[in-house]
C-alpha positions in Angstrom: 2.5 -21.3 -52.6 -0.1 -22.1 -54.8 -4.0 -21.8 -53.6 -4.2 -25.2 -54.1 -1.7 -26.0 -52.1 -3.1 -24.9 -48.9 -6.0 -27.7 -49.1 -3.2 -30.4 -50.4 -2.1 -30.9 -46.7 -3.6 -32.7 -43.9 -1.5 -31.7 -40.9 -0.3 -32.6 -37.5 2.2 -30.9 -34.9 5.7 -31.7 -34.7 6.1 -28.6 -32.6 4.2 -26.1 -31.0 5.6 -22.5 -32.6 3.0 -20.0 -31.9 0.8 -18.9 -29.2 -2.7 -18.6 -29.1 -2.8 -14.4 -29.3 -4.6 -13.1 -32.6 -1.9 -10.1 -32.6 1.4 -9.7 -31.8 4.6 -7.7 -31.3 8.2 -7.9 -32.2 11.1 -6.9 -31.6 12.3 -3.9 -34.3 15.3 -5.0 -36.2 17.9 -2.5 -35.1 21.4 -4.7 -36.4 21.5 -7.3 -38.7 19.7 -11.0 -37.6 20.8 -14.1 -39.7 18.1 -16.2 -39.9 20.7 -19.2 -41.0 22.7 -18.3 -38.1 19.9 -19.0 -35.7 19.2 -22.2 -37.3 22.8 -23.6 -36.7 21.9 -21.8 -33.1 18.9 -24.0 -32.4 17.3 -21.1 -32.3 14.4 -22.2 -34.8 11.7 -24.2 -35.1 10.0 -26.3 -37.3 6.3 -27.7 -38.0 5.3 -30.3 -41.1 2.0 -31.8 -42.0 1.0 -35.0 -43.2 1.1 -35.9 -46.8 -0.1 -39.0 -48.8 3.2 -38.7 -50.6 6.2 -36.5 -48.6 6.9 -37.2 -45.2 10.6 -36.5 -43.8 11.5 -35.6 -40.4 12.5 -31.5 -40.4 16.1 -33.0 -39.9 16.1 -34.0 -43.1 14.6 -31.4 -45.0 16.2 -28.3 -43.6 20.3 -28.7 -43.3 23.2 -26.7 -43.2 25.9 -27.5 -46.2 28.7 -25.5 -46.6 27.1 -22.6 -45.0 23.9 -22.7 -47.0 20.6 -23.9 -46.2 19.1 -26.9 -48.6 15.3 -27.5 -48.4 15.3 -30.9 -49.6 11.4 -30.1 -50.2 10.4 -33.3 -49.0 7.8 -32.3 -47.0 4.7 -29.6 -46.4 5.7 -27.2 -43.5 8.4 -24.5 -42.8 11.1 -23.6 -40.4 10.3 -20.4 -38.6 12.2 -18.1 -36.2 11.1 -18.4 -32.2 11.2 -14.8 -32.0 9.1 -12.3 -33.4 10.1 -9.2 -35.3 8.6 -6.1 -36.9 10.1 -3.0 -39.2 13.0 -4.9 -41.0 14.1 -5.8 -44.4 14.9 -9.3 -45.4 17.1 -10.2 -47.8 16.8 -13.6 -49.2 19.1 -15.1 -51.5 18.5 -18.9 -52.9 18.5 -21.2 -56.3 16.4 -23.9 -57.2 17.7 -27.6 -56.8 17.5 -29.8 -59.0 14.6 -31.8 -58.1 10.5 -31.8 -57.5 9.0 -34.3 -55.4 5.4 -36.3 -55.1 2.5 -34.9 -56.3 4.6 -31.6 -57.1 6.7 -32.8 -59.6 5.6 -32.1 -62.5 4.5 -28.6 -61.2 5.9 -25.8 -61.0 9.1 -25.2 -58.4 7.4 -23.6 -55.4 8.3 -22.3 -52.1 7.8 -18.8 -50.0 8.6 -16.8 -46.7 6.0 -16.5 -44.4 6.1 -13.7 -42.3 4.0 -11.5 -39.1 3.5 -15.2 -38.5 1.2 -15.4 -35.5 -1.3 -17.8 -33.6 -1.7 -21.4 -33.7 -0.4 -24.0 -34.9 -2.2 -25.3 -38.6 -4.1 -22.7 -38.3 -4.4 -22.4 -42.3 -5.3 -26.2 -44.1 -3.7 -27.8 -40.7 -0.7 -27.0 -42.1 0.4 -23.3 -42.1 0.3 -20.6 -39.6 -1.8 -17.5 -40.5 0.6 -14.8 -41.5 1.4 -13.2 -44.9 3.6 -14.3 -47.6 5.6 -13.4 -50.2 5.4 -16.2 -52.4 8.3 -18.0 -54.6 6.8 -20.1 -57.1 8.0 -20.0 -61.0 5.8 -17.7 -62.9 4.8 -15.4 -59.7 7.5 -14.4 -58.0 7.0 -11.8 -55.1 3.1 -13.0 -54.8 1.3 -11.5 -52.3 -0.8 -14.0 -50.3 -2.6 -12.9 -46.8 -3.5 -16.1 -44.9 -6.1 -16.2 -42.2 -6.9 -19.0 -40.3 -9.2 -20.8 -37.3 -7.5 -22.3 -34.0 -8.9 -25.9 -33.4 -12.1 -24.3 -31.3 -13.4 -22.7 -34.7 -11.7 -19.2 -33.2 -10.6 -17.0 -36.3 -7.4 -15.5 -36.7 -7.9 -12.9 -38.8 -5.2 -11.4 -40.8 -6.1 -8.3 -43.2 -4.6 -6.1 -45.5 -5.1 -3.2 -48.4 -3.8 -3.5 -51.6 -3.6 -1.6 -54.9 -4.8 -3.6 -57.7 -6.6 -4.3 -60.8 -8.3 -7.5 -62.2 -6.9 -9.7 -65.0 -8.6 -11.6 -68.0 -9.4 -14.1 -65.4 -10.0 -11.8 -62.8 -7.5 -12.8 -60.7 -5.8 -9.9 -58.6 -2.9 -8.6 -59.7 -0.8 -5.2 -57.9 -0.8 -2.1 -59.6 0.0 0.9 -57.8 -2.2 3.8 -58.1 -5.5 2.1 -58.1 -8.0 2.4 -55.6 -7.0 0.7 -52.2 -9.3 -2.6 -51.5 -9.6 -4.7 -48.1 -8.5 -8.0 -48.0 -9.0 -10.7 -45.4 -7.5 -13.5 -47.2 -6.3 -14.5 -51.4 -3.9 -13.3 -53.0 -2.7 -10.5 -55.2 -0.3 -11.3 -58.1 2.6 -9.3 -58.8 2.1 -6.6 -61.7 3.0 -8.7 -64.7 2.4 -12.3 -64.0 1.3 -13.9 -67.2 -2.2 -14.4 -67.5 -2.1 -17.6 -69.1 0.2 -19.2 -66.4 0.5 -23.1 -65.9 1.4 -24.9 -63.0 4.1 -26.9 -65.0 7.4 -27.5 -64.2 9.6 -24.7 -65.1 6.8 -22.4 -66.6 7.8 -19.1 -67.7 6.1 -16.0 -68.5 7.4 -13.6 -71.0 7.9 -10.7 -68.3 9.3 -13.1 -65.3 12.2 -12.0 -64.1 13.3 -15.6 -62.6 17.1 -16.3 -63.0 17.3 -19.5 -64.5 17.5 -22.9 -62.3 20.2 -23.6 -60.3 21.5 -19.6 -60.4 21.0 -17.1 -57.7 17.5 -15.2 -57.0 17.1 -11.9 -54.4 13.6 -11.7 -52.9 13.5 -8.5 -50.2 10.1 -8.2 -48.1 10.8 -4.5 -46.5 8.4 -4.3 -43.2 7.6 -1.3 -42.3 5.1 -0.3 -39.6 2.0 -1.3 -41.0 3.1 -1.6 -44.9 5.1 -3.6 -46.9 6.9 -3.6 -50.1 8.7 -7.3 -52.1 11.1 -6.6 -53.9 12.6 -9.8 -56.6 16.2 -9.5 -58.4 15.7 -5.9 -57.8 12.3 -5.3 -58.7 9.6 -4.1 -56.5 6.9 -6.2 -57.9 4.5 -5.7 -55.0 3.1 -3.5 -52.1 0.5 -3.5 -49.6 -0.8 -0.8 -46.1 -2.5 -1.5 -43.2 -1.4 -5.0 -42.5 -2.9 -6.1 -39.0 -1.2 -7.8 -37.4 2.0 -6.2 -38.5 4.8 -8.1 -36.1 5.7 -12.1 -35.7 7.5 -15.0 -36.9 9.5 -15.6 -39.9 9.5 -19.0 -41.5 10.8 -20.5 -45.2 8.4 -22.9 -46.5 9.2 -26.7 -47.8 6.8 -27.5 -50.6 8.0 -30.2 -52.5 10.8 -28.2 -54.6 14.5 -28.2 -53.8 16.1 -25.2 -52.7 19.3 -23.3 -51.6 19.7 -20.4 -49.6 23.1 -19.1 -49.3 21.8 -15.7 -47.3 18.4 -15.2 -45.1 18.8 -12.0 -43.2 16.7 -9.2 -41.3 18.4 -5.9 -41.3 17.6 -2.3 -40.1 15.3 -0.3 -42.7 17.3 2.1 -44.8 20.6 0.6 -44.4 20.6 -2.4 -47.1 21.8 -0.6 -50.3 23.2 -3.5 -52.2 22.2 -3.2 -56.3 20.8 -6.7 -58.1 21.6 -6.3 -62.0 18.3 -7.8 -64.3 18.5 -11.4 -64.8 20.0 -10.9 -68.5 23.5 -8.8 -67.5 24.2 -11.7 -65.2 22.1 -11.7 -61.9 21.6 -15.5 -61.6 25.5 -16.2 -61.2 25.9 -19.5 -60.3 
């Protein structure tokens, strides 16, 4: 998700996901959940905003082909589990389609899994429910965004977080582990080595990014545990943060105006997913 994009939207309910309760709890992942499972279940939901220039119905944006998921990225909004969960590890698998949409695209392919996803509805630019994210956009990949928001009587619901980091030329945030732990309410911290002369252009790279190529396979992991977390992309942890509050809730993929598949979206037990990703250039983004 891009900063900006949280403003872009202008949103309204097509379903009421979350309660009004500024915390939460969840059930701990003790054998494996498949998130795509549920969704060919009924057992997710889904909310959109408005947009001046994407508007499908969920049923159109979010269907099962051949046992994958494709985001058609039509839309501003997300598909989220009705259940909430806490100390897991998800394992996300997915490509980019072929195509950008509306005012996205000529920017770059973005998208992201929202997660301890509580409160109400729009709660974040009318459009997003406060939680955290592990962002999946070209160019910052594993992102770590903490998003706090207001119900519709101006209440707050206040997300928080610590993370080790360090400021770049532009003074932008980005993860480094080892510095000094700082509080933060909302923002984001990049992972260690985005480039600090990123564009959002379409298919921008920076010389570190560890982005298979479009159209070949990716592996973001968000490991949740307790009050910490760690992403992990195409093997790689690329970012960490402690004392999340809340630290439990809702797990939701994003639609942001890129198209994408997901051919695996699971929570599993902590200390049981062992499965190696080889670096991008031995082969990881098999088609």
């Amino acid at each position: 998700m891009t900063i900006r994009s949280i403003h872009l939207v202008t949103g309204v309910a097509v379903a009421l996901l979350f309660g009004v309760a500024l915390s939460a709890s969840g059930e701990t992942v003790t054998q494996a959940v498949n998130v795509l499972g549920l969704f060919r279940e009924g057992k997710a939901e889904f909310h959109l905003g408005t947009s001046k220039d994407l508007n499908d119905p969920p049923s159109e944006i979010f269907k099962m082909q051949d046992g994958m998921l494709h985001v058609s990225g039509r839309g501003y909004g997300y598909m989220a589990t009705k259940q909430s969960f806490e100390n897991y590890h998800l394992v996300l698998e997915f490509k980019w389609g072929p195509n950008t949409w509306g005012n996205r695209k000529t920017h770059t392919r973005d998208n992201g899994i929202l997660y301890h996803a509580t409160g109400p509805h729009g709660a974040v630019g009318k459009t997003w429910p406060a939680s955290y994210e592990a962002n999946i956009i070209q160019g910052g990949m594993g992102d770590f965004l903490v998003l706090s928001g207001k119900t519709p009587d101006g209440t707050p619901v206040a997300y928080s977080a610590v993370c080790e980091f360090v400021l770049d030329r532009d003074k932008e945030k980005c993860w480094k582990k080892g510095q000094p732990r700082q509080k933060l309410t909302s923002g984001r911290v990049n992972w260690e080595k985005r480039d600090v002369d990123w564009k959002d252009t379409l298919d921008f790279r920076g010389k570190d990014d560890l982005d298979a190529p479009v159209g070949e396979w990716n592996r973001l992991e968000v490991i949740a545990r307790g009050n910490t977390v760690v992403h992990v992309f195409n093997g790689q942890v690329v970012n960490e943060a402690f004392e999340l509050f809340p630290c439990a809730g809702k797990v939701c993929i994003q639609t942001e105006g890129a198209e994408m598949v997901v051919r695996r979206f699971e929570l599993l037990p902590l200390d049981t997913f062992k499965e190696p990703w080889p670096p991008v250039a031995s082969g990881a983004g098999s088609k």
